[in-house]
C-alpha positions as CSV (number, residue, x, y, z in Angstrom):
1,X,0.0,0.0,0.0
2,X,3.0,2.5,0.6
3,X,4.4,1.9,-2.6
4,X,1.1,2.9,-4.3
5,X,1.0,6.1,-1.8
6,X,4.3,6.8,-3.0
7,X,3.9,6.3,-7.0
8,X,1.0,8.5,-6.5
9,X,2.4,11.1,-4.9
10,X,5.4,11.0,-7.4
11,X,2.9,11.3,-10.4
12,X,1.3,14.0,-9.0
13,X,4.7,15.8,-8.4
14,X,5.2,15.7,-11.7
15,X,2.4,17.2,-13.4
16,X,2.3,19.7,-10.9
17,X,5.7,20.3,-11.9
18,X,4.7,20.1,-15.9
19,X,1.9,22.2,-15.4
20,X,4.6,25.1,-13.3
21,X,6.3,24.9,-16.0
22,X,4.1,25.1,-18.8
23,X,2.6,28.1,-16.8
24,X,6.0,29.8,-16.7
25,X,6.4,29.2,-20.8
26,X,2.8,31.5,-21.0
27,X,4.5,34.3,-19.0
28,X,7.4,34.5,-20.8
29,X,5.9,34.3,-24.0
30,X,3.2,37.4,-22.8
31,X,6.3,39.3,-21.6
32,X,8.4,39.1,-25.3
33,X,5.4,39.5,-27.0
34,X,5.3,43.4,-24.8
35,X,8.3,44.1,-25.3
36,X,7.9,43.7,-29.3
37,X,5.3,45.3,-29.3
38,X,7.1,48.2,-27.1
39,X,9.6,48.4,-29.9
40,X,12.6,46.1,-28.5
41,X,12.5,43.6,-31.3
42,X,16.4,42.1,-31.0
43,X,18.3,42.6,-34.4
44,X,17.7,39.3,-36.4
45,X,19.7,36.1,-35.3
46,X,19.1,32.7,-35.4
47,X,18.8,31.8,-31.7
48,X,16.3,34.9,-31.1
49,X,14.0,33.3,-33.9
50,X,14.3,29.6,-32.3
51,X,13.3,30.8,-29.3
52,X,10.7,32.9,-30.6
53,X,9.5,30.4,-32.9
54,X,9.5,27.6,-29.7
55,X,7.5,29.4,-27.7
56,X,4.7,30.6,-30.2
57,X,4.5,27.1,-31.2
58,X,4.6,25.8,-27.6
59,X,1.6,28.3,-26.3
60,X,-0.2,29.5,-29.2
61,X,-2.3,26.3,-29.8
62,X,-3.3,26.4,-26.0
63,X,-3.7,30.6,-26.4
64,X,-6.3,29.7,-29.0
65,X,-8.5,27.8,-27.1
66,X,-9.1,30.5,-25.4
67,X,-9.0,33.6,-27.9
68,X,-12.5,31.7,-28.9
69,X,-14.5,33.3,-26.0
70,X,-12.1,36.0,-24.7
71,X,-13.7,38.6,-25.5
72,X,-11.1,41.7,-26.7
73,X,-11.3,44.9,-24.7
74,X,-9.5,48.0,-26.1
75,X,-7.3,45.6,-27.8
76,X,-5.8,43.5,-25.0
77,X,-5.8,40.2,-25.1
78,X,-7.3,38.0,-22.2
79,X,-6.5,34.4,-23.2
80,X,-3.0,34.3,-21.2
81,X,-4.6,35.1,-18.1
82,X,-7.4,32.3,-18.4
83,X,-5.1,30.0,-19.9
84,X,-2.9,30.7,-16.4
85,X,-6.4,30.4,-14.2
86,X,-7.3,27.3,-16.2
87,X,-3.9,25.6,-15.4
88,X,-4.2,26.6,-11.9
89,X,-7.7,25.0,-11.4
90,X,-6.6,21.9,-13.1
91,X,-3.5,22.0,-10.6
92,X,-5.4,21.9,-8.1
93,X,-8.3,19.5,-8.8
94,X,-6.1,16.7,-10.3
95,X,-3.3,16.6,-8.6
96,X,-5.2,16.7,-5.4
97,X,-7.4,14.1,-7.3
98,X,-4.5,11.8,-7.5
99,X,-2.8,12.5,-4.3
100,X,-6.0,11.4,-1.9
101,X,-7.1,9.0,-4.8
């Protein structure tokens, strides 16, 4: 029985840990997207456009979910933060889910 306890709890580690992660990705990708659109594009290089290319393709498809029924105010754009809240409930309910089982 412990060793079940135990494999659970280490599951649930790591998605909590996949889903910190995943959640830091999002910020990062809100914060280079203000700062382009502040002006402080980088001069063109390779790594800047792998990066940049990484994490559009890393949080875009998840963005879009969400750009469905965000509404847009003023122009801002509201999917980040209920893409963060949305990872934050699911945080909570499943790995709490798997953790008292």
């Amino acid at each position: 029985m412990t060793v079940l306890a135990s494999a659970r709890t280490e599951v649930a580690n790591y998605l909590s840990t996949v889903i910190y992660v995943y959640t830091l990705i999002i910020v990062v990708y809100i914060v280079v997207n203000l700062l382009f659109a502040a002006g402080m594009r980088p001069p063109y290089s390779r790594t800047t456009d792998r990066v940049l290319g990484f994490l559009r393709d890393v949080c875009e498809p998840f963005l879009r979910i969400f750009r469905r029924w965000a509404p847009r105010l003023g122009g801002m754009d509201f999917s980040p933060v209920l893409a963060i809240i949305t990872l934050y409930v699911i945080n909570l309910v499943v790995v709490q889910g798997i953790i008292h089982g």
